[in-house]
C-alpha positions in Angstrom: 0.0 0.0 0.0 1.3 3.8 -0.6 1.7 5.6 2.2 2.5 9.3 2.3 3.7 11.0 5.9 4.9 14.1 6.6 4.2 17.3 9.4 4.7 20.3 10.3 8.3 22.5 11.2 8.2 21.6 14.8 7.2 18.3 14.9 4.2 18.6 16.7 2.0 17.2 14.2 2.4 14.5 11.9 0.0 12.9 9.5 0.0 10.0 7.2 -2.0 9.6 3.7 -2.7 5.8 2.5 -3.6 6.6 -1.3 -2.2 8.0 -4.3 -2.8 11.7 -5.2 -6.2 12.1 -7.2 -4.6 15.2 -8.5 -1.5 17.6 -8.0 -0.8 21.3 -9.2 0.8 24.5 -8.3 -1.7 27.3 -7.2 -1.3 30.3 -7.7 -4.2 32.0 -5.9 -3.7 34.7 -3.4 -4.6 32.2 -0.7 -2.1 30.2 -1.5 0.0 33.2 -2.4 -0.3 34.3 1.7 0.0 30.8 3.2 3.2 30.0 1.6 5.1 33.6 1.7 5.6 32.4 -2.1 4.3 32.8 -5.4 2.7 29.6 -5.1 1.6 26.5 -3.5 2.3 23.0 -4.4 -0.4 21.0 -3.5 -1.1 16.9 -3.4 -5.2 16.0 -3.3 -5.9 13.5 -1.4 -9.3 11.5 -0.6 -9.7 12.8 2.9 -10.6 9.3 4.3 -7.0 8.1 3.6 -5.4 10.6 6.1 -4.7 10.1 9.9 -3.1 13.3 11.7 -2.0 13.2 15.1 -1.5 16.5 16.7 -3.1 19.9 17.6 -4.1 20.7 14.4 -5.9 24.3 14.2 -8.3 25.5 11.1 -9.9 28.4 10.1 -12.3 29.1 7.8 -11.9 30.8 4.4 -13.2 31.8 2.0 -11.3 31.0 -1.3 -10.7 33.0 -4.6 -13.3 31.2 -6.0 -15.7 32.4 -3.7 -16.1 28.8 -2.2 -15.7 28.0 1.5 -12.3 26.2 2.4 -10.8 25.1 6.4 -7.1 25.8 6.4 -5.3 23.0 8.4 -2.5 24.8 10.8 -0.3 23.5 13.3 -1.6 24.8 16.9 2.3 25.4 17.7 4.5 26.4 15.2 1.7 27.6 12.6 2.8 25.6 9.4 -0.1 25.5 7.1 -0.5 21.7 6.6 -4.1 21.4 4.4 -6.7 23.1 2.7 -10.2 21.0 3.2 -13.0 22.4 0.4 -16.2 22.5 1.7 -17.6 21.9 -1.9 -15.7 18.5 -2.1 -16.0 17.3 1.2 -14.2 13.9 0.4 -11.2 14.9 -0.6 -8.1 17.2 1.0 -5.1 19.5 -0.3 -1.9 18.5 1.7 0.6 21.2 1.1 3.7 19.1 -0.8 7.0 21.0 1.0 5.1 19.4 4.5 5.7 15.7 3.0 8.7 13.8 4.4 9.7 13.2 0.7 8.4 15.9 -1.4 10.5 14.3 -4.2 7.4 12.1 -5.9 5.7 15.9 -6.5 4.5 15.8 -10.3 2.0 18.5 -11.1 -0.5 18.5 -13.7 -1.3 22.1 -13.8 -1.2 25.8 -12.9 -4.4 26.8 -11.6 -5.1 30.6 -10.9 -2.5 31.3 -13.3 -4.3 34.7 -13.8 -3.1 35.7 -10.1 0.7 34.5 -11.0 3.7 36.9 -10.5 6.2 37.0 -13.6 8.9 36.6 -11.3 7.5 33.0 -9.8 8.8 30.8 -12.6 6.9 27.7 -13.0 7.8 24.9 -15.5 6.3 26.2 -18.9 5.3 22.8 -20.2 2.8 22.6 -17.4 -0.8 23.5 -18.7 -2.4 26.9 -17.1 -5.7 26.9 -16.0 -6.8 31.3 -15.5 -8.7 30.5 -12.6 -10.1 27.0 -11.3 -9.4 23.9 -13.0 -11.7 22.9 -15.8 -14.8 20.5 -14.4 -14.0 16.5 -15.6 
């Protein structure tokens, strides 16, 4: 079985993911823009039944450039931003890839929000860019 694990800076809270990725791209949304100090996140969705995390995890509720509603996974000490949990597709969860224990595997399909990107936050080229959301599938 695949098993993905990984945490926060601190150590404080660890989780584990027991499935593939459904999906993985790099975001370019001012959400994401503000979580990760970055131009971007890179993000791993995962079906949110396959992940355990131990920990005190704190989440706050956003609302995301989309307009849909979104919890923000945080760790209760240290404040790494760990997940991003869409209330519009309850079963599944964003894990932020630079918290996995091997980020290495990382292989993203896409740039979504590309319309919010910085020309100075140089992302492959070949990957295909999505404006705004990624196209319903």
């Amino acid at each position: 079985m695949t098993s993905y694990t990984g945490g926060c800076t601190c150590g404080a809270v660890r989780y584990e993911v027991t499935a593939e990725p459904v999906r993985s791209f790099q975001c370019q949304c001012r959400d994401c823009q503000r979580d990760t100090g970055a131009g971007h996140a890179s993000v791993a969705v995962f079906p949110r039944a396959a992940m355990r995390v131990t920990g005190d995890v704190v989440e706050n509720l956003r609302v995301a450039d989309s307009g849909a509603e979104k919890r923000k996974g945080f760790c209760g000490n240290c404040g790494s931003p760990l997940y991003n949990k869409p209330h519009n597709v309850p079963d599944m969860i964003g894990v932020y890839v630079g918290t996995l224990d091997d980020p290495s595997q990382f292989k993203p399909q896409m740039v979504m929000f590309a319309a919010r990107g910085h020309e100075w936050d140089h992302l492959d080229p070949a990957l295909p860019r999505v404006p705004y959301m990624r196209p319903s599938s």
